[in-house]
Every structure is written in structure tokens, then in C-alpha cells.
N, C-alpha and C positions, 0 to 999 in steps of 0.2 A: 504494500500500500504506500500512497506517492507519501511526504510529510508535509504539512500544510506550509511549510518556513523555503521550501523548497520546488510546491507546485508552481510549475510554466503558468498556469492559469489564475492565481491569487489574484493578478492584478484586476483581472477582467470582474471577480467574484464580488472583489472589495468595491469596484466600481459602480456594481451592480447596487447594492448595499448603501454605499454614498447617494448613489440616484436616488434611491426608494426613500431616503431619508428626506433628501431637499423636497423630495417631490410628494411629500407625505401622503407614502407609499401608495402611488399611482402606479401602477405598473404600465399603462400606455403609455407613462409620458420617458420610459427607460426601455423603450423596446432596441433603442440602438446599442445602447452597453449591452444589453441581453442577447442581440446577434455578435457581437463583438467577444462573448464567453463561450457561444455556441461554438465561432470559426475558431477560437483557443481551443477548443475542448476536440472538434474535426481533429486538427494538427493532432494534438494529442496524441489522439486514437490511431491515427495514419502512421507515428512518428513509432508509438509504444506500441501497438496492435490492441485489438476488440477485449481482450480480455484483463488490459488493463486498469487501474485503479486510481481515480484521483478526489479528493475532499470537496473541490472545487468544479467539478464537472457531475453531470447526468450520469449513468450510466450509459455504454453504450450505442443497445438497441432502444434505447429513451429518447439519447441525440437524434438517431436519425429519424426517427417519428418526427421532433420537434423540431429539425431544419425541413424535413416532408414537409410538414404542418405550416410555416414559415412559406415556403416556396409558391405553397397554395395560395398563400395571405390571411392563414389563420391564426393570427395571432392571439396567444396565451389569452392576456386582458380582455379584447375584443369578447371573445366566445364567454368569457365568465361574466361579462356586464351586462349580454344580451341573456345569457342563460337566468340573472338575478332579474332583469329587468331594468336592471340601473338606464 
């Protein structure tokens, strides 16, 4: 398992983290840092292979759903604000 003091991806994580803060925690409005953790977490998985481990990333057959999902224009928030009715 990766260590969090040494994951490639921390930066993208904590980024993630700092958005949802400013943005008191909107997740639409951090969909960019969030593709930005996804294409960390690709590399990753490309670099170390599928069966991989990191604190900071998806697992993943989770990623590729969620860059699928993404490609579609499904994004995460979107689907959860219409499913709430927000």
C-alpha cells in the first residue's frame, strides 16, 4: 500500500479538499481539481498497474467507471442534485 507522505496523487487529493472547503462543499463548483485527481490516479494505475494501491485515489475499476461517467458528462454532483431534487 502507497504511504500517504509519498503518494504521486496527494497533491491532486488535498486540492480536492481545499476546493470543497472555499466552496463550502459544493462539489460542482470543484469538478476541475476532481478531473485533475482522476488523470493522477489514470497515470497511476498505467505507471503501477490495476492492482495497485493508493490512499488518494479510487480504486481501480471505480476510476474507470468514473472517467466513463465523466466522458458521458455525468458528472458526480450533477446526478446527486437532480436525484435530491436540489
Amino acid at each position: 500500500m502507497s504511504n500517504i507522505n509519498s503518494d504521486p496523487c496527494k497533491p491532486e487529493a488535498c486540492a480536492i479538499q481545499n476546493c470543497l472547503q472555499t466552496n463550502g462543499y459544493n462539489e460542482a463548483k470543484c469538478t476541475k481539481v476532481i478531473d485533475q485527481l482522476y488523470l493522477c490516479c489514470k497515470q497511476f494505475y498505467e505507471k503501477n498497474g490495476k492492482e495497485s494501491t493508493s490512499v488518494c485515489c479510487p480504486k481501480f475499476n471505480l476510476l474507470q467507471l468514473k472517467l466513463k461517467q465523466r466522458e458521458l458528462g455525468s458528472i458526480d454532483a450533477e446526478l446527486i442534485s437532480h436525484r435530491t431534487g436540489r
